[in-house]
N, C-alpha and C positions, 0 to 999 in steps of 0.2 A: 765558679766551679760546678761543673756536672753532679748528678745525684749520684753515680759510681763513686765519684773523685768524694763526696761528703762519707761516702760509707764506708770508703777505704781508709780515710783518714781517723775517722772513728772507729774502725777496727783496731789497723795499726796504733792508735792509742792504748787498747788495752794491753796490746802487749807489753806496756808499760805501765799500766795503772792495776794489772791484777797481780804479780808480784810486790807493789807495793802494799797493797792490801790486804795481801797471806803475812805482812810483817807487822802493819799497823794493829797498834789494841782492839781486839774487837769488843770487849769489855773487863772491865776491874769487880777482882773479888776479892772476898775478905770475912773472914769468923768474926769478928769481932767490931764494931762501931768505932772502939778506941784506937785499933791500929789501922796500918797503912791500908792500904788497898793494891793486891798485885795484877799486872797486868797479862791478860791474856789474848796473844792473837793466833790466828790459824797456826802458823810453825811450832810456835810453844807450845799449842795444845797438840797437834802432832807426835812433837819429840813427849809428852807426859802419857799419850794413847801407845806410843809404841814400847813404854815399859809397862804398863798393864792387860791392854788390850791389841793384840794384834791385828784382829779381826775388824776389829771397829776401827783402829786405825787406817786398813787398808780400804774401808768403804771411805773415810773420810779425806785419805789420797787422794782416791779417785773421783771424789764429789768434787773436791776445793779446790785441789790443782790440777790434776790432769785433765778433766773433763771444759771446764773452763778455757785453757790454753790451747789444746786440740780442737777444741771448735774456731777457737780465735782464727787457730794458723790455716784451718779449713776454710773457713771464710774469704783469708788472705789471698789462699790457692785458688778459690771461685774467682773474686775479684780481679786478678789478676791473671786470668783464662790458661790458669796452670790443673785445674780441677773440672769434671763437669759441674755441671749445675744438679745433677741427679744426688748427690752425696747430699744434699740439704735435708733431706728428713733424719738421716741420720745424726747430722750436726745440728737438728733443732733436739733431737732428743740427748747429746750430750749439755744441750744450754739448761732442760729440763732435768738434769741429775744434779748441774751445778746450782739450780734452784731449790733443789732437797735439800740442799745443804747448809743454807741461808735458813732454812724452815726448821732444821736440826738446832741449828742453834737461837733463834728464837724459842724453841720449846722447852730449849735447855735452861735459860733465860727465865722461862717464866715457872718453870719447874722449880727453881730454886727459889726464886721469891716467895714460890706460894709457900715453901715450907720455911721460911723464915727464920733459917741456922745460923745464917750469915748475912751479905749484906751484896749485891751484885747491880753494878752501875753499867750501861751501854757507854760504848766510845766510839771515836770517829770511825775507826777502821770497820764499825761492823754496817754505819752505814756508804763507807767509799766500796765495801765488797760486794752491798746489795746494790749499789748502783751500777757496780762494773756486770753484774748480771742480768741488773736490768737492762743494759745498754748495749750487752752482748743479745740479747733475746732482738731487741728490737733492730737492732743490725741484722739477724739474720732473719727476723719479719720480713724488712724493708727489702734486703738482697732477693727472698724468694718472689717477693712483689713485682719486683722491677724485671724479673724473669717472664712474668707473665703479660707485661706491658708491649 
């Protein structure tokens, strides 16, 4: 397989694996030691931003899912000479807001432990999200690379 055919095939994956990722736990929280621990992944905390915070909700739309999936399907349309190749800075800078948002929740993460109210565990989902972002980044490294080749 060509290095096109490897980066397409890796793109076209996340079309698959960042939807699972907005659903998996990105972490378990809990007040209390004694009880359960709920889980929380990007939708859930969505649909809990959009009864409080709108605002913040619609940065964190547009970090976690649209920014992500828009670069994907940009990618897809380079790959497949549906796209120029000039739209790449702008899809490297959608891969870099959907990496704000890995960052957000890491701070969120460590913000809570430091205050010690509660009780907050990492779960798989938060690292198959930071990986679909790091895999998106590096797809679209590798795409602008093979441009200049």
């Amino acid at each position: 397989m060509t290095r096109l055919g490897w980066l397409r095939l890796a793109n076209l994956s996340l079309l698959v694996l960042f939807p699972v990722s907005w659903f998996a736990p990105l972490l378990r929280a809990g007040l209390l030691p004694l009880f359960g621990l709920s889980e929380i992944s990007v939708i859930s905390g969505l649909q809990s931003l959009w009864k409080t915070d709108v605002f913040l909700a619609l940065l964190v739309t547009l970090f976690a899912l649209f920014a992500p999936m828009l670069k994907t399907l940009g990618l897809a349309l380079i790959h497949f000479g549906q796209m120029r190749r000039r739209a790449l800075p702008w899809l490297t800078v959608l891969g870099r807001l959907a990496m704000a948002d890995v960052f957000l929740i890491a701070l969120y993460i460590t913000v809570a432990k430091g205050i010690g109210v509660g009780r907050i565990e990492t779960a798989w989902g938060l690292y198959l999200f930071t990986a679909c972002i790091l895999a998106s980044l590096a797809v679209g490294h590798l795409t602008g690379k093979s441009t200049r080749d």
